[in-house]
C-alpha positions in Angstrom: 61.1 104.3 65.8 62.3 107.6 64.6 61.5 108.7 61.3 63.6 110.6 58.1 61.3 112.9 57.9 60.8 115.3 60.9 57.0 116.5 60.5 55.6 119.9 62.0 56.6 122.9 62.0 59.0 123.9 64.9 62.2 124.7 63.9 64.7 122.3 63.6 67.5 121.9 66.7 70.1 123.2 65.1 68.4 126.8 64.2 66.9 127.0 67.2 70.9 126.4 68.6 71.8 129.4 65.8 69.3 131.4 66.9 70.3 131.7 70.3 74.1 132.4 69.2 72.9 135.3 66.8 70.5 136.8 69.0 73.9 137.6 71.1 75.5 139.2 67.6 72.3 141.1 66.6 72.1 142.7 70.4 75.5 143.9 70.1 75.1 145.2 66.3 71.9 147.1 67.2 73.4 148.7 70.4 76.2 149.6 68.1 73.9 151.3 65.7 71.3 152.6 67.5 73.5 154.3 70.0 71.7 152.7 72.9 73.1 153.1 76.5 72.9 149.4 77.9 72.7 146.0 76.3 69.3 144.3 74.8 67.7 141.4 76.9 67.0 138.6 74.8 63.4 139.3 74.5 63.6 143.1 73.0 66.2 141.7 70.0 64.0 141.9 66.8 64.1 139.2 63.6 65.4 140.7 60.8 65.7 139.2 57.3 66.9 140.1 54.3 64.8 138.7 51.3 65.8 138.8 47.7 63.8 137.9 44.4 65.6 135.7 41.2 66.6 137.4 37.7 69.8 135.3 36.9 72.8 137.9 37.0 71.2 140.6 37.7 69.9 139.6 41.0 73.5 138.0 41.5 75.2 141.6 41.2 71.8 143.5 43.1 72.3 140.8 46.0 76.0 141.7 46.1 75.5 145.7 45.8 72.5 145.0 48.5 74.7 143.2 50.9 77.7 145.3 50.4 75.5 148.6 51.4 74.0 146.8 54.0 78.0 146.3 56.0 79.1 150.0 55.0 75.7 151.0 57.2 77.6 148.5 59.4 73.3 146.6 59.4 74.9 143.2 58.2 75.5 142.5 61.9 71.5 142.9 62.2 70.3 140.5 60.1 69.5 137.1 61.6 68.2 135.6 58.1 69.0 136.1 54.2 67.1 134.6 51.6 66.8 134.4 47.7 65.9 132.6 44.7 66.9 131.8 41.3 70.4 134.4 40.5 70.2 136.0 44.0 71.2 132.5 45.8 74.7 131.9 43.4 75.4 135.0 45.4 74.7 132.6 48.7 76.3 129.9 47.5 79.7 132.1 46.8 79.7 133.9 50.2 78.9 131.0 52.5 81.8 129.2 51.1 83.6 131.0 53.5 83.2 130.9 56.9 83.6 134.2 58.2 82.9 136.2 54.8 80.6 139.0 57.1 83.5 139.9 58.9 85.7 141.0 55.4 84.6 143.8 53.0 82.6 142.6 50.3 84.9 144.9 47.8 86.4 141.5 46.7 84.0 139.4 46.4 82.0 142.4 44.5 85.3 142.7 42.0 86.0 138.8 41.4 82.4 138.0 40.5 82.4 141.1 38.2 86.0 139.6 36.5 84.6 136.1 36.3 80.9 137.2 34.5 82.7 139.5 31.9 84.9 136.9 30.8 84.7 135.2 27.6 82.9 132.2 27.7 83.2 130.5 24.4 85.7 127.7 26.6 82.6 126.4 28.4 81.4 124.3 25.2 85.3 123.1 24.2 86.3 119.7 23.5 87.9 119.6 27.0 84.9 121.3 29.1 82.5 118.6 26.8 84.7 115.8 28.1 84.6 116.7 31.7 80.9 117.2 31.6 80.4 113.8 30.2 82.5 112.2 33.1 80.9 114.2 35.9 77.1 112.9 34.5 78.5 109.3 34.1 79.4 109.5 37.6 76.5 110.8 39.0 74.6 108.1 37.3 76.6 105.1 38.4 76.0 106.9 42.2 72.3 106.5 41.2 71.6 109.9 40.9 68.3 111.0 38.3 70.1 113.3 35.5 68.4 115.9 33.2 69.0 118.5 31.3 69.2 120.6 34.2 72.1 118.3 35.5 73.9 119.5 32.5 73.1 122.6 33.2 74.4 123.2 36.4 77.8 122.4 35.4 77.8 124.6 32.2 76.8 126.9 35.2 79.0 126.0 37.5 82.2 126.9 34.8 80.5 130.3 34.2 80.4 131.1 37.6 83.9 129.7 38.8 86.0 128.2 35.8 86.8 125.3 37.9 84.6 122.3 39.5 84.2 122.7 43.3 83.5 119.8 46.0 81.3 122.7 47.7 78.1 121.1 49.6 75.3 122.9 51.4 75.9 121.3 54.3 79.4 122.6 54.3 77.9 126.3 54.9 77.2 124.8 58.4 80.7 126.2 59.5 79.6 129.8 58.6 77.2 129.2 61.6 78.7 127.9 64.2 79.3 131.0 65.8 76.4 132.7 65.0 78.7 134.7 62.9 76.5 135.1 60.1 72.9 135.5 58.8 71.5 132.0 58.3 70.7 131.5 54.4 67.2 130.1 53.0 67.2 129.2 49.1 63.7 129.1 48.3 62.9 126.9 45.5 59.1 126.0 43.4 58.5 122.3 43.4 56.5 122.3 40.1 55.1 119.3 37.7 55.2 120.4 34.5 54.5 117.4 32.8 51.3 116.8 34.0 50.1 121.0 35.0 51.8 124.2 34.5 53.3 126.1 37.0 50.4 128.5 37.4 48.5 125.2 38.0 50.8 123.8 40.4 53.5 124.8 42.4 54.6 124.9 45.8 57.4 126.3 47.8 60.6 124.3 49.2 63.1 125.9 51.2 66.6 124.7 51.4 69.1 125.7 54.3 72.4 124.6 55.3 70.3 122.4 58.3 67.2 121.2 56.2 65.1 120.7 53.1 61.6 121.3 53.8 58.5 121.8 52.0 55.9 123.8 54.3 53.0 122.9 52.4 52.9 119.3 53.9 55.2 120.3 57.4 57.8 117.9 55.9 61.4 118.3 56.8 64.6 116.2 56.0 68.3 116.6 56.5 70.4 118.7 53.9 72.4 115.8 53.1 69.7 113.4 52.6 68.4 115.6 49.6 68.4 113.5 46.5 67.3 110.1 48.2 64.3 108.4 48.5 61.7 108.0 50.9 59.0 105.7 51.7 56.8 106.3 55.0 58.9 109.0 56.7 62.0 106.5 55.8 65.3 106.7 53.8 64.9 103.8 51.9 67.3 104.8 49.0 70.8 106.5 50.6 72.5 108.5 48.1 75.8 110.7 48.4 75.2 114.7 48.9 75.1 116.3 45.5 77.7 119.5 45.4 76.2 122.5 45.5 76.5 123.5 41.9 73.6 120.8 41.1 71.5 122.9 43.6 72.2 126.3 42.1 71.2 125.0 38.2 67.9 123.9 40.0 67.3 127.7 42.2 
């Protein structure tokens, strides 16, 4: 009987399908660039990733100014993967919204995030915000979701970030890669347990992509949408409903 939990560590179907597609975009871009006179097989087409540390919004704004540079070279087109952590993957999370958002200048992006950080933010703990807060944890309770502070958290976030709730899921990034029309995005994460060791103690990495959730440690991979259920045995034994992304981003 098949399992939840793929184990090993061969990539999943699906990236191995992406991979495929982008190899044909990263051929093109490098022939482009390199001012080669014919095309790459599929063999001589190098890996490239683009790997990015946390720092809140510093790393946000860096990840943008990175990225931006990176399509004036015109070297976004060359880049199979992007990763980050911590403030580098709300930039991510706000590109991969849209499905083609490598193919448009970054200018706008660049400026709206800019607008929306400077703001003032004294609205985010108002009577009204409060209120909606309250709902949206009440909710995710009665789904049989776990809340924390962090849960709370990622909504404060969430308004900071984009003034306005979003039904945004990881999986929903999936349509940025149909096509192979963009660099596929890792959000790498520290599973810690801080109530028992401290993080210099304990810790170990998870990677979440629009495909999978995996922890490499163990060789354990699940669906993006069955993130937040249980397991038991290599089984979903508790199904609930995909968290929005915003929860994910107050955890990175």
């Amino acid at each position: 009987e098949k399992l939840d939990v793929r184990l090993g560590y061969d990539l999943c179907r699906e990236e191995q399908e992406f991979l495929q597609k982008r190899r044909r975009v990263v051929a093109s871009a490098l022939k482009r660039v390199l001012h080669l006179e014919r095309d790459l097989h599929g063999h001589e087409v190098p890996v490239i990733a683009v790997m990015a540390t946390g720092g809140g919004l510093r790393a946000m704004s860096a990840m943008f100014g990175h990225l931006l540079a990176l399509q004036k070279l015109n070297l976004l087109d060359c880049v199979t993967y992007v990763t980050g952590a911590s403030g580098s993957t709300w930039t991510l999370a706000d590109l991969y919204e849209h499905a083609d958002w490598s193919q448009k200048t970054l200018e706008g992006p660049l400026k709206a995030v800019k607008e929306q950080v400077t703001k003032c933010k004294l609205n985010l703990m108002s009577i009204e915000h409060l209120k909606y807060y309250h709902k949206e944890l009440a909710e995710r309770a009665k789904a049989g979701h776990v809340s924390s502070f962090t849960t709370l958290w990622s909504l404060v976030q969430e308004m900071f970030l984009h003034e306005r709730p979003r039904k945004y899921k990881l999986t929903d990034q999936r349509k940025a890669l149909e096509h192979g029309q963009n660099p596929l995005p890792f959000y790498a994460v520290l599973n810690v347990k801080e109530e028992k060791f401290s993080t210099f103690k304990f810790r170990e990495w998870a990677e979440f992509s629009p495909y999978e959730v995996a922890i490499p440690k163990y060789g354990a991979s699940i669906r993006s949408e069955y993130f937040d259920s249980e397991f038991f045995m290599g089984r979903r034994v508790k199904k609930l409903p995909e968290s929005r992304i915003c929860y994910l981003e107050g955890d990175l």
